[in-house]
C-alpha positions as CSV (number, residue, x, y, z in Angstrom):
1,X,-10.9,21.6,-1.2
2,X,-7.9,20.3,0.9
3,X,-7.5,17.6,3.0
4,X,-7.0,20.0,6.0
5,X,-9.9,22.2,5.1
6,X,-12.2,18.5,5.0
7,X,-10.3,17.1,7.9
8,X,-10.7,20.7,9.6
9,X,-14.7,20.2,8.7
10,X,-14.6,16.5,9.7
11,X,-13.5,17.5,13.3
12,X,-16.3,19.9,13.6
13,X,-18.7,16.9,12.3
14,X,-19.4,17.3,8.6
15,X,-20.0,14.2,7.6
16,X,-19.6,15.1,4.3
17,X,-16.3,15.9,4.8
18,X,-15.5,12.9,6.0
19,X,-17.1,10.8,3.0
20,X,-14.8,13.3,0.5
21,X,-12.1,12.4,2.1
22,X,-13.2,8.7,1.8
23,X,-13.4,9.3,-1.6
24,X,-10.5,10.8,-2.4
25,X,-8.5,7.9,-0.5
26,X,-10.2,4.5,-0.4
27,X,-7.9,3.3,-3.6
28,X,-5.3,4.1,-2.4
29,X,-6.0,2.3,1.2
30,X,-7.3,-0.6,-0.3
31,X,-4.4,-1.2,-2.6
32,X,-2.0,-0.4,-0.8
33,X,-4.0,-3.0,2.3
34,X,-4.2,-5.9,-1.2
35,X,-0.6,-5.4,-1.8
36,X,0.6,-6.0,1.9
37,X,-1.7,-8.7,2.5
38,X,-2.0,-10.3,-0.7
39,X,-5.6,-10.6,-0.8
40,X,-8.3,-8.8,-2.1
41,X,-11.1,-9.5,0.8
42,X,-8.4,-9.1,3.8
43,X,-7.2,-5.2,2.1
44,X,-11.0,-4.4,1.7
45,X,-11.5,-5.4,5.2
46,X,-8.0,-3.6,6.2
47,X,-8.8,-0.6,4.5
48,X,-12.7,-0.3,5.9
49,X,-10.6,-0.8,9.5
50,X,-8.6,2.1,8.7
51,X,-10.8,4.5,7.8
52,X,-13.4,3.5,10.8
53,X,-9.9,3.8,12.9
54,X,-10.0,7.5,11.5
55,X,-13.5,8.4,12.6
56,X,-12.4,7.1,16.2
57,X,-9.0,9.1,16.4
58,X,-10.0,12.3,13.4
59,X,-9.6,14.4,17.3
60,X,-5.8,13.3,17.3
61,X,-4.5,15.0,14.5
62,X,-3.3,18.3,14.5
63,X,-2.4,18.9,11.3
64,X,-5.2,18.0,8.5
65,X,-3.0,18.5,5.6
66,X,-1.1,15.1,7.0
67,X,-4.1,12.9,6.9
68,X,-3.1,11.0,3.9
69,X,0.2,9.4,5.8
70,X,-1.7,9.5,9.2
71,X,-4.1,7.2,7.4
72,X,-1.3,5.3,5.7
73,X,0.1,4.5,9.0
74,X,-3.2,3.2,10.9
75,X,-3.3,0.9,7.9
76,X,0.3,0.3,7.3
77,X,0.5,-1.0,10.9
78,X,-2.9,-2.7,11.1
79,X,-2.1,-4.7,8.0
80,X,1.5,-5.7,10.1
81,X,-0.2,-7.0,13.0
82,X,-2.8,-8.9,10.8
83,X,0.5,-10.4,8.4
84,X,1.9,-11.5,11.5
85,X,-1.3,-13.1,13.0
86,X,-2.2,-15.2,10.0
87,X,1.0,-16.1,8.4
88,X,-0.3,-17.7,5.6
89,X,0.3,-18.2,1.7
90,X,-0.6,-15.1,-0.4
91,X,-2.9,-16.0,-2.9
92,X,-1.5,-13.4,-5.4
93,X,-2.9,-14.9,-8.4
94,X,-6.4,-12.5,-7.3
95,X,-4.6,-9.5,-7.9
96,X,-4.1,-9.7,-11.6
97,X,-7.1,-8.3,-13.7
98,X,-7.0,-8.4,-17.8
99,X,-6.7,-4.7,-19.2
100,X,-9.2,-3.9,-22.1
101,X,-8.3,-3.9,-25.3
102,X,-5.2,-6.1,-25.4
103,X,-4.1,-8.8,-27.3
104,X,-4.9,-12.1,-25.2
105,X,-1.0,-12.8,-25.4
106,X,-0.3,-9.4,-24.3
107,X,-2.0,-10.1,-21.4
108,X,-0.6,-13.2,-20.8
109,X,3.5,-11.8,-20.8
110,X,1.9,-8.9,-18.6
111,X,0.4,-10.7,-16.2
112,X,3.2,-13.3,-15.9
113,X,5.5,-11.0,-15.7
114,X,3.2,-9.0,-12.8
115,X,2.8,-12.8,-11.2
116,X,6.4,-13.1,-10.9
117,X,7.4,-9.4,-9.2
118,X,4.1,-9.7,-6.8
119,X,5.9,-13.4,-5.6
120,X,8.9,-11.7,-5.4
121,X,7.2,-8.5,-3.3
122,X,5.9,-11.3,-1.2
123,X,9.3,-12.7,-0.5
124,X,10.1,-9.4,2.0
125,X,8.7,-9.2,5.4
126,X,5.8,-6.9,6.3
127,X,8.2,-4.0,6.8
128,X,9.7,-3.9,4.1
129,X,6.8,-4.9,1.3
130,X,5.3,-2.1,3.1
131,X,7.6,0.7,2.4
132,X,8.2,-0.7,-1.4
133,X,4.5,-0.5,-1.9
134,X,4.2,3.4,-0.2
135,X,7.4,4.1,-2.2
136,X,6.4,2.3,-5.6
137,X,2.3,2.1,-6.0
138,X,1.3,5.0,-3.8
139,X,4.6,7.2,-5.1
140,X,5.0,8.6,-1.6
141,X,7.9,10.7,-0.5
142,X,10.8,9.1,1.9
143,X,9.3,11.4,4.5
144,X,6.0,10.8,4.2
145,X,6.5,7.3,4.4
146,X,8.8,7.7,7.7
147,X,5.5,9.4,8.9
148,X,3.5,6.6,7.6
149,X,5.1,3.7,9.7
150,X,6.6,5.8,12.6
151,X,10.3,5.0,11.6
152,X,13.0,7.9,10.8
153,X,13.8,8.4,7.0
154,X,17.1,7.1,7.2
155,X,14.9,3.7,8.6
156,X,12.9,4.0,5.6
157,X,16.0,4.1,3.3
158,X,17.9,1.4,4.7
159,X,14.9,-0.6,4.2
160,X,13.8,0.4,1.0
161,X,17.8,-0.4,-0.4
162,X,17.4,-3.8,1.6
163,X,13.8,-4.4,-0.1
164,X,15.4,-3.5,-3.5
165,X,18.5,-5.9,-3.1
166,X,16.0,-8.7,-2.2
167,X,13.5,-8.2,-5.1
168,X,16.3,-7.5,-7.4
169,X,17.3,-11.4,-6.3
170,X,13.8,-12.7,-6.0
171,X,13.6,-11.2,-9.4
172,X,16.6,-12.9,-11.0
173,X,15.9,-16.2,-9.7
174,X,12.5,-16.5,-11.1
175,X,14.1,-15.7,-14.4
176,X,12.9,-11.9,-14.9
177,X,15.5,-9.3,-15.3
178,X,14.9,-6.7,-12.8
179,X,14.9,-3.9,-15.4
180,X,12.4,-5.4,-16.7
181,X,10.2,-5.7,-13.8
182,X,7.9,-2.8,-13.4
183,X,7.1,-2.1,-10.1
184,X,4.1,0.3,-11.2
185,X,2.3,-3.0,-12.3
């Protein structure tokens, strides 16, 4: 089923439709809400907010088949205010699990080498971590993320080049060669 047929059905009060949609998108809301925080417990928290934030609003939106960046942006722009309210050290180190089945010095260069790009994501502002993560980790479109955080798609570019140019220094100051930093993780 689409997301305009559930968020069609949500709007008429299937519940079910609602939790599908849930389903389908609570990784993605709760990664993208770790990666702009920098903390596990704060994106759970952000990402709950967002979707409760949904149930409140689901009336609003007009076109179902845009929930995903409609959602994107209630979180993009709660996890902004909540950045600016705390203002505090990132404790990045929480975001790194081991894979499975690799070599324990594997997952030491992988993780070290994650370590230093998530310091370096951390070094941009909330605007434009935000757009690297919804370009990079959630592999949405200029567009969509223009929809996302309210901004024009030439906003979206000039800051994604500016976010680029400061992680590619970040990058080379911590010693990593930015080709060599993936920012899929």
């Amino acid at each position: 089923m689409t997301d305009e047929e559930l968020v069609r059905r949500w709007q008429q009060g299937d519940r079910q439709a609602f939790d599908a949609l849930y389903e389908r998108f609570k990784d993605d809301a709760f990664r993208t809400a770790c990666l702009i925080t920098g903390n596990r417990a704060d994106g759970e928290d952000l990402a709950q907010e967002a979707f409760v934030q949904c149930a409140l609003h689901i009336g609003s939106l007009k076109d179902g088949s845009k929930f995903r960046p409609w959602l994107m942006r209630l979180l993009s722009r709660s996890a902004w205010k909540y950045c600016k309210k705390r203002r505090r050290e990132q404790p990045v180190c929480e975001l790194f699990e081991t894979g499975e089945g690799e070599s324990a010095l594997t997952a030491v260069l992988r993780t070290e080498e994650q370590r230093r790009l998530y310091e370096a994501l951390y070094v941009l502002d909330e605007k434009r971590r935000t757009v690297i993560v919804l370009y990079y980790f959630d592999e949405l479109s200029v567009r969509e993320i223009a929809q996302a955080v309210g901004a024009t798609e030439g906003t979206v570019k000039s800051r994604l080049f500016s976010a680029r140019r400061h992680l590619r220094q970040a990058l080379t100051e911590k010693g990593l060669k930015p080709k060599e930093a993936s920012l899929h993780g």
